[in-house]
C-alpha positions in Angstrom: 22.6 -11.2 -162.6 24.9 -11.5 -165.1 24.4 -13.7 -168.3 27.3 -14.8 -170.6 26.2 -15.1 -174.0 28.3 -17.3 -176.4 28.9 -16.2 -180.0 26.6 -17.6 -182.1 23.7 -15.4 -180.4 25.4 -12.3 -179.9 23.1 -11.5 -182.9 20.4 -11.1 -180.3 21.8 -9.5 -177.8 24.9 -7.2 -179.0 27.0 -8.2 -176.3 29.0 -11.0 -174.7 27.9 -9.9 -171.3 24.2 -9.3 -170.5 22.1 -8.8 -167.3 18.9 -10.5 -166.1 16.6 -10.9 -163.7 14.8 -14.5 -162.4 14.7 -17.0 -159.9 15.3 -19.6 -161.7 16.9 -20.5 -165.2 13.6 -20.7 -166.9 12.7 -17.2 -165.5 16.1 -15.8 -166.8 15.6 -17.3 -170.4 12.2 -15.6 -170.4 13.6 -12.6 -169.3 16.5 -12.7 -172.3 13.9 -13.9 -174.4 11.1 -10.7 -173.6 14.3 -8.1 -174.0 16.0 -9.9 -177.4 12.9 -11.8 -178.8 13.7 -15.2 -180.5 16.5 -15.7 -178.2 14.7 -18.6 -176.3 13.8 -20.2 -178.9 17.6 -20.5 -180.4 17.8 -22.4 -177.2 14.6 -24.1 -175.7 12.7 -27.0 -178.3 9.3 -27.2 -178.6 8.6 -29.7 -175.7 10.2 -27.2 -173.5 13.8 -28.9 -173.0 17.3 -27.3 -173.5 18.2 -28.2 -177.1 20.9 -30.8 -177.2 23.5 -28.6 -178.5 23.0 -25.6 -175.7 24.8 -26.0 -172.3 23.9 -23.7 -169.3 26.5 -23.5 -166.2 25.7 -21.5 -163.3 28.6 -20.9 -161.3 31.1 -22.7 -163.3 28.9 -26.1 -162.5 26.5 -27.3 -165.4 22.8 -27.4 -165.3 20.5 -28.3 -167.8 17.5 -28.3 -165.1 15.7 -25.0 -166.3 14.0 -25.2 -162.6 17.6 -24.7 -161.0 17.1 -21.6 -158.6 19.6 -19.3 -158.8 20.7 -16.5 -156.6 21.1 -12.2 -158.0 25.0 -13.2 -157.1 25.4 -15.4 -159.7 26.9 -16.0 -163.1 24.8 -17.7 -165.8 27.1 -18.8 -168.5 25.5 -20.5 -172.1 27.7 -22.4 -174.3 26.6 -23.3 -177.7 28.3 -27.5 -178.7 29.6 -27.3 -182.3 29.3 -30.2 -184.5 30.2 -31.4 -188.0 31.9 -33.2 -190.0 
């Protein structure tokens, strides 16, 4: 399915547009993560939650249940929140 990557980790992948392969978004991230290593971390903390600052939509409709099950038709896209001051 096909993953859209927001600019502060195109690092990882190279690309805006990437493709992967899961059931759910956990099993996507793990999938991004196994082909651009580090890339789940940049958006998974250590007790296993999205970071605060990491969005997921699938579909156009946000999501930040990483069990969500997803279908090969559809479009995972992750935005990354800025902040400052």
């Amino acid at each position: 399915m096909k993953v859209v990557i927001p600019s502060p980790l195109l690092s990882y992948t190279g690309g805006r547009e990437v493709d992967a392969s899961g059931a759910t978004l956990a099993e996507i991230l793990a999938d991004l993560d196994r082909r651009y290593p580090g890339f789940r971390f940049r958006m998974i903390d250590e007790q296993d939650h999205l970071r605060p600052h990491m969005r997921m939509f699938v579909n156009g409709r946000p999501s930040r249940d990483l069990s969500t099950v997803l279908s090969p038709s559809d479009e995972v896209q992750i935005v990354q929140a800025l902040s400052g001051g």
